[in-house]
C-alpha positions as CSV (number, residue, x, y, z in Angstrom):
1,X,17.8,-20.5,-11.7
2,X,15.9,-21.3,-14.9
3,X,16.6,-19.5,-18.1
4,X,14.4,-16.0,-18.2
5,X,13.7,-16.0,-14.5
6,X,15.3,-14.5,-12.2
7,X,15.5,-15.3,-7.8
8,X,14.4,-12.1,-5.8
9,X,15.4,-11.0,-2.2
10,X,12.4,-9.2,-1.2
11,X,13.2,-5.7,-0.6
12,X,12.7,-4.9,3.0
13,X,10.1,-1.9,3.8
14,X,13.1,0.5,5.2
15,X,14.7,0.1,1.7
16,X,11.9,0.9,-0.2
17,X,10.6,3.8,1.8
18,X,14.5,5.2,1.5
19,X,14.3,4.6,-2.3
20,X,11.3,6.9,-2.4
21,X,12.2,9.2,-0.3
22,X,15.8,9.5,-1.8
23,X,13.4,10.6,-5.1
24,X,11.9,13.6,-2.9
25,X,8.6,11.2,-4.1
26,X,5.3,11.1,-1.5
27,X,3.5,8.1,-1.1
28,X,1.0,9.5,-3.7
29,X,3.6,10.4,-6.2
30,X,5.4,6.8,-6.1
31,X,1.5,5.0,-6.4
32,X,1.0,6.9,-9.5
33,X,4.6,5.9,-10.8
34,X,4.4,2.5,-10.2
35,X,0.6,2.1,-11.3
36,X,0.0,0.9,-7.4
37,X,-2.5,2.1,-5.2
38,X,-1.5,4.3,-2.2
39,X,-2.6,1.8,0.2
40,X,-0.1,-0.6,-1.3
41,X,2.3,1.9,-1.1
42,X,1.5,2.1,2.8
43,X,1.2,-1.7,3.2
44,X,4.9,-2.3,1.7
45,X,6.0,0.5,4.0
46,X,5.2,-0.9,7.1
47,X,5.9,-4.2,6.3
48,X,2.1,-6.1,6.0
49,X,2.5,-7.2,2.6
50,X,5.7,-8.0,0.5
51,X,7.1,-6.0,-2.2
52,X,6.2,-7.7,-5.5
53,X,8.8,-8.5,-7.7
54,X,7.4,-6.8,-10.6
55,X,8.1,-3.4,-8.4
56,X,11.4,-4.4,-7.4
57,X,12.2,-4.3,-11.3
58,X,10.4,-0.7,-11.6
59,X,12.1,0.6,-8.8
60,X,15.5,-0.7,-10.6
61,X,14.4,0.5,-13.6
62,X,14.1,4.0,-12.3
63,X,17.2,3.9,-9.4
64,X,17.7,7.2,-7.9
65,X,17.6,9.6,-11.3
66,X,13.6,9.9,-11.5
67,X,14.8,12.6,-14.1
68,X,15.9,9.7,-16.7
69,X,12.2,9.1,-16.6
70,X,11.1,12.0,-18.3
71,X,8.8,11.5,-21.2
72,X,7.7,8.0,-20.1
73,X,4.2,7.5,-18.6
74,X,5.5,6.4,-15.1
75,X,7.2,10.5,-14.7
76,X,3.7,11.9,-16.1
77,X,1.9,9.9,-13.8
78,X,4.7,11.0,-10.9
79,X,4.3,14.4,-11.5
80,X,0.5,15.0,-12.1
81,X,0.5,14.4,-8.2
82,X,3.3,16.7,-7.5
83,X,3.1,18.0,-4.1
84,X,0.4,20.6,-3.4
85,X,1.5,24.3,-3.4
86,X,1.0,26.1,-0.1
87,X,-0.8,28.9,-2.2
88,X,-4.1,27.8,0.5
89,X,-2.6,29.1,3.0
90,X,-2.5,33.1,1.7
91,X,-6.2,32.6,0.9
92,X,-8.2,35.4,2.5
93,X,-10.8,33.4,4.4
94,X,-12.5,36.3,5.8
């Protein structure tokens, strides 16, 4: 290995869909975190396309305490597409 690079095992799509899940994240919410689209998020998922390694070091980065992200722009970008509130369903649609 040379000096500043580093040799990557791409992750495997089960391990990346357990990393996001383990966050509670969607599949929108972990786009917006890594700067991805959600197609690429569904493409790594099922295994069409490999993981970059430029995400592998994100998703070190954050490991499983998307809390010590707070304050950085990948958490605002996580959280401005928090799950939707269920607040359509007690609509009156009458």
């Amino acid at each position: 290995m040379t000096k500043g690079t580093r040799d990557f095992i791409h992750m495997p799509p089960s391990a990346f869909r357990a990393w996001r899940q383990s966050l509670d994240w969607t599949q929108k919410m972990a786009a917006a975190a890594l700067g991805v689209s959600l197609r690429a998020i569904g493409l790594w998922e099922v295994g069409e396309c490999p993981i970059p390694g430029m995400v592998e070091l994100a998703i070190e980065a954050i490991g499983d305490k998307p809390d010590g992200l707070q304050g950085t722009a990948a958490h605002a970008r996580a959280r401005a597409v928090e799950r939707p509130t269920r607040r359509y369903l007690h609509r009156d649609h009458g």
